[in-house]
C-alpha positions in Angstrom: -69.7 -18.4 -75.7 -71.8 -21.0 -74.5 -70.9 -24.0 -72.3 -70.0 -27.3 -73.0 -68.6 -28.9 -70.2 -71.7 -28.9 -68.1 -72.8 -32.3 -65.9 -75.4 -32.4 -63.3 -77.6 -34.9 -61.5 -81.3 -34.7 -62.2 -83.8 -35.2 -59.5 -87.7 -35.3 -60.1 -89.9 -33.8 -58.0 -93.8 -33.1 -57.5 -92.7 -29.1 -57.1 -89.1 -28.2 -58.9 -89.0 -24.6 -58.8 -89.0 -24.9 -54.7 -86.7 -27.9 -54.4 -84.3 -25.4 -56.6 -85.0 -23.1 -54.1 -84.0 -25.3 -51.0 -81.1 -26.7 -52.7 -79.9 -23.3 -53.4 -80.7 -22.3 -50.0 -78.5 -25.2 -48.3 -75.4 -25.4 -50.7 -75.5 -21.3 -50.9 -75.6 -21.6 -54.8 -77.6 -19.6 -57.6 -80.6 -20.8 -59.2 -79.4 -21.2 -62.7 -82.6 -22.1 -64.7 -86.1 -21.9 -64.0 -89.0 -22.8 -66.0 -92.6 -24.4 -65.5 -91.0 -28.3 -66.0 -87.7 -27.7 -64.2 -85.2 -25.4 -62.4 -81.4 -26.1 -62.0 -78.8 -24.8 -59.1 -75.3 -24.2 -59.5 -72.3 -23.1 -57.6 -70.7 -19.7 -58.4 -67.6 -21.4 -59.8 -68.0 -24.4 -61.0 -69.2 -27.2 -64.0 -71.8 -29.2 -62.4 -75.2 -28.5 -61.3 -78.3 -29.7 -59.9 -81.2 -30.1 -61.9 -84.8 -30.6 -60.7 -87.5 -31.9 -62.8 -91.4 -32.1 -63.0 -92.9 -35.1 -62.4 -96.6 -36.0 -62.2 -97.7 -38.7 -59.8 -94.2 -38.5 -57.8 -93.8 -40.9 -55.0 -91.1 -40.4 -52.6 -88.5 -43.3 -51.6 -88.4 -44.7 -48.4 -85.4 -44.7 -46.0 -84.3 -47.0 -45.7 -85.9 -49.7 -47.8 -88.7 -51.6 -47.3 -90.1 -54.4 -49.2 -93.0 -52.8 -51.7 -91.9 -49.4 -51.0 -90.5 -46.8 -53.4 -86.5 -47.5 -53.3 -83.8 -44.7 -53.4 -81.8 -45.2 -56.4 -79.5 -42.7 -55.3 -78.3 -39.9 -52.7 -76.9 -36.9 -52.5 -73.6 -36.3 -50.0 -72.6 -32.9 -48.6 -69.8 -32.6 -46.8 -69.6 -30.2 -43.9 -67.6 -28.5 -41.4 -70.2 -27.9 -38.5 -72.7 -31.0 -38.3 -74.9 -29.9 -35.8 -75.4 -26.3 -37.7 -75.5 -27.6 -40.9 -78.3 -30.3 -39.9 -79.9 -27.4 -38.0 -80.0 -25.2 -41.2 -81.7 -27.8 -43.1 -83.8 -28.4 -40.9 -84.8 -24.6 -40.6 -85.4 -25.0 -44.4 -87.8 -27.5 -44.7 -85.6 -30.7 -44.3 -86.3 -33.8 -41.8 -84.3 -36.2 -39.9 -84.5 -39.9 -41.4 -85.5 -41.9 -38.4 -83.0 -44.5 -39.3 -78.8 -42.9 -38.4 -76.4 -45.7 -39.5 -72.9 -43.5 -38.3 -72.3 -40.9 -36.2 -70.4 -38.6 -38.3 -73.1 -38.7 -41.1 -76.8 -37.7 -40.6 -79.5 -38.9 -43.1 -81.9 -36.2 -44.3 -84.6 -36.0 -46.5 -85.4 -33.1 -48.4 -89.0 -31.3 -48.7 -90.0 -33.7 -51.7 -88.8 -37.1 -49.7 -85.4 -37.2 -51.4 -82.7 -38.6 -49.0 -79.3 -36.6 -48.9 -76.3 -37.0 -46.1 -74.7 -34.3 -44.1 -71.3 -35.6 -43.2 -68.1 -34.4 -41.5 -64.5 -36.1 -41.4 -64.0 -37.7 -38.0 -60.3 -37.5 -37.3 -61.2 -33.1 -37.5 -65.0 -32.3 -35.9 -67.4 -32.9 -33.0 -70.4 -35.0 -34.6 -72.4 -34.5 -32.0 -75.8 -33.8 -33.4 -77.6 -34.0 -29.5 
């Protein structure tokens, strides 16, 4: 039976098969489709996905904005248990530290093709320290 409650958030991106491949590496999901325009990700359980698609000429946004400059017109957020480890495995896997931190218990990252996503933790329960 095929599915029909399917969502997902589609990124582009100058290489979609590897973004796929980070993404899948971070969350700890399964690639889900792959193909020469496009790849997808997807948790074991679950109805939504992320979908990554070919796109010629791709410029990446800037973080944060700047006049002239490819804008973000939107982010990914992760939460996380372990802040420090979990920014330490991204980073392992390609990922980079935004130069610009606006909070503590969040840290901006930008993914191999220049996408920004957030790590974050709650407060009130873990150390943010990212030092």
């Amino acid at each position: 039976m095929a599915r029909h409650d399917w969502w997902g958030v589609v990124l582009e991106a100058p290489d979609p098969r590897a973004l796929a491949r980070f993404y899948a590496e971070l969350l700890g999901w399964e690639i889900a489709k792959e193909d020469a325009d496009g790849a997808a990700v997807a948790p074991p359980e679950g109805m939504g996905y992320l979908g990554f698609q070919l796109a010629e000429g791709y410029v990446p946004p800037v973080w944060p904005a700047r006049e002239g400059a490819q804008r973000i017109t939107m982010h990914l957020d992760f939460e996380v248990v372990d802040l420090r480890a979990a920014v330490a495995h991204a980073r392992e896997l390609g990922a980079r530290e935004a130069d610009h931190q606006p909070q503590d218990n969040v840290r901006v990252l930008l993914d191999p093709a220049g996408h920004p996503f957030c790590l974050y933790v709650d407060t009130d329960t873990v150390d943010t320290n990212t030092e």
